[in-house]
C-alpha positions as CSV (number, residue, x, y, z in Angstrom):
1,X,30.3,62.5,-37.0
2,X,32.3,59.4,-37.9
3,X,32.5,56.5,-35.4
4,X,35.8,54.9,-34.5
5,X,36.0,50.9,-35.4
6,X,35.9,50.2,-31.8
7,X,32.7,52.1,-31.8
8,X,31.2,50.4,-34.4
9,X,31.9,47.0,-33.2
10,X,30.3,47.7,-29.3
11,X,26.9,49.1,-31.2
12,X,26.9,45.9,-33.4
13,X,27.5,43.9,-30.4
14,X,24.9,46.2,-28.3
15,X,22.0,45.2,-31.3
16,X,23.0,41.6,-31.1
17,X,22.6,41.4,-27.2
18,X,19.1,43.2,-27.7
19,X,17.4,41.2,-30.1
20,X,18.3,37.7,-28.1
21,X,14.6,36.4,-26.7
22,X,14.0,37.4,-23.1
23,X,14.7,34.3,-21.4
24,X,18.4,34.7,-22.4
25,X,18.5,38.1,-21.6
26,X,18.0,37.4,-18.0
27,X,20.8,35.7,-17.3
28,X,24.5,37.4,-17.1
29,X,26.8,37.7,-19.9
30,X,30.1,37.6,-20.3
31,X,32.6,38.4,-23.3
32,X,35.5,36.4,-24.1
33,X,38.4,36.1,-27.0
34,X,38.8,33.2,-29.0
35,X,41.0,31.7,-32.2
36,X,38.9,31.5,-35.5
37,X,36.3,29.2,-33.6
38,X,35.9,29.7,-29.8
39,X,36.0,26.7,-27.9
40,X,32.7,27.2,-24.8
41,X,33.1,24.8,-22.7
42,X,29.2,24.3,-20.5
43,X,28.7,26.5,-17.7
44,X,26.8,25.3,-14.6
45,X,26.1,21.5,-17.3
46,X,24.4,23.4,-19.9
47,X,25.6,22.4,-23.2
48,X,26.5,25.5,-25.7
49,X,25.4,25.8,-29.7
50,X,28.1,27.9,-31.7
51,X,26.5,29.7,-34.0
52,X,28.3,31.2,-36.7
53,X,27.4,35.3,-38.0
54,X,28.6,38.0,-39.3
55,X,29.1,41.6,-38.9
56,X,28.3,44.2,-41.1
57,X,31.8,45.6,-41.5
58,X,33.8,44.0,-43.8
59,X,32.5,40.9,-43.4
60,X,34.6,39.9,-41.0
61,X,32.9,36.8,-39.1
62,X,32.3,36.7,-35.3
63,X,30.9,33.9,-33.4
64,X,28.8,34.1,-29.9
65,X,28.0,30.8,-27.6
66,X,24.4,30.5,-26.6
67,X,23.0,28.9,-23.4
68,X,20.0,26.8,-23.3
69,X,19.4,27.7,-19.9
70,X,20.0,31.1,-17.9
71,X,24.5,31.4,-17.5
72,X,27.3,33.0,-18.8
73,X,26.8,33.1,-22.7
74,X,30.7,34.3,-24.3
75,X,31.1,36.3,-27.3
76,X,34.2,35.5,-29.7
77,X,35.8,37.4,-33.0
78,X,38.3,36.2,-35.5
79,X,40.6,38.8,-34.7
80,X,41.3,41.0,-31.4
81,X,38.1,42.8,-30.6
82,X,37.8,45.5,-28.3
83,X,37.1,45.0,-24.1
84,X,33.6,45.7,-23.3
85,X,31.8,46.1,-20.0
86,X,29.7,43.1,-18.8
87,X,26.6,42.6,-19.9
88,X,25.3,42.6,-16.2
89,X,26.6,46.8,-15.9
90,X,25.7,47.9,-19.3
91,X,21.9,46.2,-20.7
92,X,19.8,48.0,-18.6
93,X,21.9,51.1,-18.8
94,X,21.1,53.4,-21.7
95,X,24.2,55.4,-21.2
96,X,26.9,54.7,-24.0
97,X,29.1,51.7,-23.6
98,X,32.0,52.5,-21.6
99,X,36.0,51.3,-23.0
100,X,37.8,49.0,-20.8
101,X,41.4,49.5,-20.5
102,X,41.7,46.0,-20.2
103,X,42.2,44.0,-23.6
104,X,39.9,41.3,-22.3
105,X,37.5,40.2,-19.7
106,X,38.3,37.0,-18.3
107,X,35.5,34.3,-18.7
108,X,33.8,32.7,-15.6
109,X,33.7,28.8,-16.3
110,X,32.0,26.3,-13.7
111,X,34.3,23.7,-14.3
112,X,33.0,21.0,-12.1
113,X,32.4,18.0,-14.5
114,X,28.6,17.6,-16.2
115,X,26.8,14.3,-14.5
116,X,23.7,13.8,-15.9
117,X,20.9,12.4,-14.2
118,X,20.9,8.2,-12.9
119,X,17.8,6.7,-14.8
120,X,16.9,3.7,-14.0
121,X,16.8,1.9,-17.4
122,X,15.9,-1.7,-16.6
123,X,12.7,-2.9,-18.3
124,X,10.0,-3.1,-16.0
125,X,9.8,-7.3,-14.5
126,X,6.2,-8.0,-13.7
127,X,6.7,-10.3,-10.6
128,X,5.3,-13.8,-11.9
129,X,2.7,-15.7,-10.2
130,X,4.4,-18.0,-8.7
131,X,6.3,-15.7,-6.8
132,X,3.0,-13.3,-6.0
133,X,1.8,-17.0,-4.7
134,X,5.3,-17.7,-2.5
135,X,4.5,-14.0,-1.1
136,X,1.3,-14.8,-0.5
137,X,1.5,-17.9,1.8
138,X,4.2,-16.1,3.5
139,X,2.6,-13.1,4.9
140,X,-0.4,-15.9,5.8
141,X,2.6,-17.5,7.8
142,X,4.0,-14.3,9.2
143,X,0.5,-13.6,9.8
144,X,-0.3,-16.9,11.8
145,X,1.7,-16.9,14.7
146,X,0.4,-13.6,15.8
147,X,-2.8,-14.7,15.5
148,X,-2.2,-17.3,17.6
149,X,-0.2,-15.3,20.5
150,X,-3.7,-13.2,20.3
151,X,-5.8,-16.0,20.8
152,X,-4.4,-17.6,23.3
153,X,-3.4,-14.0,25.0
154,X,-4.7,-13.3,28.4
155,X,-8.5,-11.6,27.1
156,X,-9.3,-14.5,24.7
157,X,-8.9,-16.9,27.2
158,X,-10.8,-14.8,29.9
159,X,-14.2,-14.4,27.3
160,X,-13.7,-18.1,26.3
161,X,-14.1,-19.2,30.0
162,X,-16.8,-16.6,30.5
163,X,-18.5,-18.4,27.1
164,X,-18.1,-22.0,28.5
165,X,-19.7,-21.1,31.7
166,X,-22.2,-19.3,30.5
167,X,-22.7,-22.2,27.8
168,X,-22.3,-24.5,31.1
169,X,-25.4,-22.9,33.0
170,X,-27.3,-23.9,30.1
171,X,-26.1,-27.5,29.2
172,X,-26.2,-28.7,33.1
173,X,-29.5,-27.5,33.6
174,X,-32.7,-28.0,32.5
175,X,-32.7,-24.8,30.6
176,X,-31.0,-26.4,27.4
177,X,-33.8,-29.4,26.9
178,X,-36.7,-27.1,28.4
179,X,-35.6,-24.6,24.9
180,X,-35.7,-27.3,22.7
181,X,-38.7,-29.1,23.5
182,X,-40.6,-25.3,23.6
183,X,-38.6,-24.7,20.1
184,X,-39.4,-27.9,18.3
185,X,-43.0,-27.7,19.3
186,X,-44.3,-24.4,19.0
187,X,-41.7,-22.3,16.6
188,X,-40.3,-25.3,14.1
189,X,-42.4,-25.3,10.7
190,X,-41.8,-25.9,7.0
191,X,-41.2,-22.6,6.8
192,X,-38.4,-22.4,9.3
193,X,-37.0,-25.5,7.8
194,X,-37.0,-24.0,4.2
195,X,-34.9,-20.9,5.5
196,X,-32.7,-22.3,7.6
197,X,-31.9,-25.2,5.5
198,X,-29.9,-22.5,2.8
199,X,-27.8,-21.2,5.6
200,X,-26.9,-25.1,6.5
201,X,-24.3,-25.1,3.8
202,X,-22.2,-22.7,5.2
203,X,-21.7,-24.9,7.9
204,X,-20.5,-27.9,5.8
205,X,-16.3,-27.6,6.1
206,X,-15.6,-30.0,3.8
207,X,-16.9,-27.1,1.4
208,X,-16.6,-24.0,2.7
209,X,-12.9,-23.9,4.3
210,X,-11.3,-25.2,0.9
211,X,-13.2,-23.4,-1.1
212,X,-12.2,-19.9,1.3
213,X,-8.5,-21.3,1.1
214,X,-8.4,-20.9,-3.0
215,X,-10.2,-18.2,-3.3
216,X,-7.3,-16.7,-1.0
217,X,-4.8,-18.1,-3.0
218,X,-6.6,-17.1,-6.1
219,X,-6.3,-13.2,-5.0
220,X,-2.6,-13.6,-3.5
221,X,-1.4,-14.0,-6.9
222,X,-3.9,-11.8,-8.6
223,X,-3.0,-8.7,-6.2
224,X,-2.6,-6.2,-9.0
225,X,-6.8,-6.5,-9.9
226,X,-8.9,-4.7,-7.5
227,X,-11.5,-7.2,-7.2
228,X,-10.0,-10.5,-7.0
229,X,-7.0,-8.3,-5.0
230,X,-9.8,-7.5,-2.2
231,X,-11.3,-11.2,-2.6
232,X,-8.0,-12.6,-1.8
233,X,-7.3,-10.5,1.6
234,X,-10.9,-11.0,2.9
235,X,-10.7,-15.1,2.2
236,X,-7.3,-15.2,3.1
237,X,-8.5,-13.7,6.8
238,X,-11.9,-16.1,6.8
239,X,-8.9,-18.8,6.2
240,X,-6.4,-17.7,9.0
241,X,-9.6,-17.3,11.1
242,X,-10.2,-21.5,10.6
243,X,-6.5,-22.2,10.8
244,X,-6.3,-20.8,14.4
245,X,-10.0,-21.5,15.2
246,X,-10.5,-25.0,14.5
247,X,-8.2,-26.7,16.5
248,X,-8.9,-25.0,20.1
249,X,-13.2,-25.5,18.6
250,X,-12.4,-29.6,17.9
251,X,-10.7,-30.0,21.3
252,X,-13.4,-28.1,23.3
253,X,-16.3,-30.1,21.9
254,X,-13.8,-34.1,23.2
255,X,-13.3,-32.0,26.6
256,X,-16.6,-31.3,27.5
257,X,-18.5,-34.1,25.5
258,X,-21.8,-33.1,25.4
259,X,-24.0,-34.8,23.2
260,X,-27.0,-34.4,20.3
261,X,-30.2,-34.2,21.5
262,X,-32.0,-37.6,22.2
263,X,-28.7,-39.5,21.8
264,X,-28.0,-40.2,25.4
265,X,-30.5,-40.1,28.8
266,X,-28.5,-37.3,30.5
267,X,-29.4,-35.1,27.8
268,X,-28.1,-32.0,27.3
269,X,-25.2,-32.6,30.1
270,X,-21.7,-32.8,29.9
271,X,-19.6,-35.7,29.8
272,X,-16.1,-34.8,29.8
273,X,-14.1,-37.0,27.1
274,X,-17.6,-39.0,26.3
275,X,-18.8,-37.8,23.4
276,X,-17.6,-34.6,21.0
277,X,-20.7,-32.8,20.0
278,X,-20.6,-29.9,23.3
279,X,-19.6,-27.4,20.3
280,X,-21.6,-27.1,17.0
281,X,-19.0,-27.0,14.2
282,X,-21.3,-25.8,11.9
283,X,-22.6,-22.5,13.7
284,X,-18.8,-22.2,14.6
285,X,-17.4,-22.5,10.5
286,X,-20.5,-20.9,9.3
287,X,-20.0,-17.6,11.8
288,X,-16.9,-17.2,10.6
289,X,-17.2,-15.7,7.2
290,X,-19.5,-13.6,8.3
291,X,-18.0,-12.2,11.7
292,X,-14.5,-11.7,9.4
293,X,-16.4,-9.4,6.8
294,X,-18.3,-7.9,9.8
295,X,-15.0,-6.4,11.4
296,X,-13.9,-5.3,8.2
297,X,-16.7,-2.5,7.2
298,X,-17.5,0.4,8.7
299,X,-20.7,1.0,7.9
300,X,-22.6,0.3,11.5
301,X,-25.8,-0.9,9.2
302,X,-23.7,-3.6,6.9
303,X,-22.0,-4.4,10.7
304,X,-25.2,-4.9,12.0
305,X,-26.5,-7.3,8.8
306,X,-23.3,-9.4,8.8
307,X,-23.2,-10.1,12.6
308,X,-26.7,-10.9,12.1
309,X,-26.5,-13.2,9.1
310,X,-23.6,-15.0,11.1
311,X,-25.9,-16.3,13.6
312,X,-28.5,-18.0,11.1
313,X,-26.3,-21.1,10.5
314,X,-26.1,-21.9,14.4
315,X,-29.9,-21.6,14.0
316,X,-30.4,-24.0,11.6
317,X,-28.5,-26.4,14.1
318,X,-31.3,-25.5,16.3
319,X,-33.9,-26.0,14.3
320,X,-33.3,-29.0,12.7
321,X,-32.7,-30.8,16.5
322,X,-29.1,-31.3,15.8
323,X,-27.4,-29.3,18.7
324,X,-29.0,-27.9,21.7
325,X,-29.0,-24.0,22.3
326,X,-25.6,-23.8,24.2
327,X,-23.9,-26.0,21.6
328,X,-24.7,-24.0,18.9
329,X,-24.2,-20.7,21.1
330,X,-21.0,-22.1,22.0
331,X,-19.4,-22.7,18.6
332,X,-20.7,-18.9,17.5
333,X,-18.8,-17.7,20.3
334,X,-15.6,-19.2,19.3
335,X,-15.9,-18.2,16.1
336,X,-16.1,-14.6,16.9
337,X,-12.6,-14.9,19.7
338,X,-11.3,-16.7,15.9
339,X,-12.2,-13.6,13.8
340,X,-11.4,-11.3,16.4
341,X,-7.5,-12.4,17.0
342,X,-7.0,-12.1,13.2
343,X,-8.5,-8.7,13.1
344,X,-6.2,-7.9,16.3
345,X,-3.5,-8.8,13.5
346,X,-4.6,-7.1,11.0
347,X,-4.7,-3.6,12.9
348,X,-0.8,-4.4,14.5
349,X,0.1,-4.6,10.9
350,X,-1.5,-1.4,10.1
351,X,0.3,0.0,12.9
352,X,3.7,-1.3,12.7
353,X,5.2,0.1,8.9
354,X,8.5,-1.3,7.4
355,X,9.7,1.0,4.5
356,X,13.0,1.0,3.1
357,X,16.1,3.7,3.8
358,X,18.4,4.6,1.5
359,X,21.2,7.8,2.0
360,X,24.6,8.9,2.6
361,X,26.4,6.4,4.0
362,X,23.4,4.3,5.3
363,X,21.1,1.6,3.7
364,X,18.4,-0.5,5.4
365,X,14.9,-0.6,6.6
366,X,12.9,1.8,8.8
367,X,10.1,0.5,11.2
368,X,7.2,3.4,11.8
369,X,5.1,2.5,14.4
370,X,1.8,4.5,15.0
371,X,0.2,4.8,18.4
């Protein structure tokens, strides 16, 4: 039996729709009527590819629109085609096509403009050294204060006074000189003088704290390498630890004014404002480093090594008759409040979080603190 035009058109439509690729079949389809060349305009922001064809009936030329992306995909002839049903009501159906009395089936257009994505096109600015530097010195000056307010709080004060009593018991008695006359003659030898004279450099400050002070510079502006990155934090903290240590350590040792062994006749006792040896700086600026790294591992066997190691620098005071045993007790004891105000600091900063906001209607910064 014949078929109609109209016929033949839906079944070259219907082979058309079925040999598109499956991803396009998914979505829905519309048909729509165009002049010689449809004009698609992009449905939901997907732009559309014309693609010219023809049919095998008298070669008259039809065009269809097709999506990258699952939408409405509108099919165009040259000349008045024939309604057909949606593609939506009729692809899975394997009934025959049904006619619409309707010439044509109005086409579904999202017309809501197209914006395509904001990308941040700026070339990437390394941040330069000086300015990695300038950062640098000002989180150590942010940092400072605070390390202060926790030295001088209410608990450092309290374990200082029980440390300069308990230093006291030992400098005003005859406990101090009894030790080092014991010490001297039956535990000194060359072989206590060879081992404690390497750790007697890490009490010289006119070496150490500079030396602590570039390195932390050094890793301020070299925060992008690992290892110069954790360098820099650790002797940027051994630094901060002098900066608040030093001062309250060089006023203790005028107030008290104890004095070296077998300078004076009173000994070991205190002299307020007579002499400024009642605090070994070297066991104090050689405990330092070590106390600083101590608090900042968590291995309790590393803890236990550092702690340990800090102590062998107030030894050598001992050993080489330099500083009685509450001197040198004394300036360890201060160094650990030091280390243990700027790793108060440190764990406030870990708690208290700045990160920026930006929405709707509101830009700024947001402050996260952790309990």
């Amino acid at each position: 039996m014949a078929m109609s035009r109209p016929d033949r058109m839906a079944a070259v439509v219907f082979v058309v729709v079925l040999a598109l690729p499956c991803g396009a079949c998914r979505g829905k389809w519309q048909f729509a009527r165009s002049g010689s060349t449809p004009t698609a305009q992009p449905i939901s922001g997907v732009p559309a590819e014309v693609v010219p064809a023809t049919t095998p009936d008298a070669g008259r030329e039809f065009y269809y629109c097709h999506w990258d992306a699952p939408g409405v995909i509108p099919v165009g002839y040259t000349e008045p085609a024939p309604a057909f049903p949606s593609y939506a009501e009729s692809v899975f159906d394997p009934s025959p096509l049904a006619a619409d009395e309707s010439p044509y089936v109005p086409l579904a257009v999202d017309e809501s403009p197209y914006m395509p994505p904001v990308v941040d096109e700026s070339p990437y600015m390394p941040r330069r050294r000086g300015g990695q530097l300038g950062a640098g010195f000002g989180r150590w000056f942010r940092d400072v204060p605070s390390d202060y307010r926790n030295y001088y709080g209410w608990n450092s004060m309290r374990d200082l006074l029980l440390g300069v009593a308990g230093a006291s018991l030992l400098a005003n008695t005859s406990w101090d000189e009894d030790f080092n006359h014991w010490y001297q003659r039956d535990v000194r030898s060359t072989d206590t003088d060879d081992f404690t004279q390497a750790w007697k450099v890490f009490g010289e400050g006119q070496i150490i704290i500079p030396a602590f002070a570039a390195l932390g510079m050094l890793g301020a502006i070299s925060e992008d390498r690992p290892l110069l990155g954790r360098a820099g934090a650790y002797s940027g903290r051994v630094t901060r630890g002098y900066m608040v240590g030093v001062p309250p350590m060089l006023f203790t040792q005028f107030l008290l004014g104890g004095s070296r062994p077998g300078e004076t006749a009173v000994g070991s006792r205190w002299k307020p404002f007579d002499d400024d040896n009642a605090v070994s700086g070297h066991a104090f600026i050689g405990a330092v480093p070590f106390i600083t790294a101590a608090r900042m591992v968590e291995n309790p066997w590393a803890k236990g090594a550092l702690y340990m190691c800090s102590g062998f620098t107030a030894w050598s005071r001992v050993n080489d008759d330099r500083h009685y045993l509450s001197q040198a007790l004394l300036g360890w004891w201060m160094a650990y409040l030091a280390c243990r105000a700027v790793d108060e600091t440190a764990r406030q900063n870990e708690n208290l979080i700045f990160t920026p906001l930006a929405g709707p209607g509101i830009t700024g910064i947001g402050v996260v603190i952790r309990r």
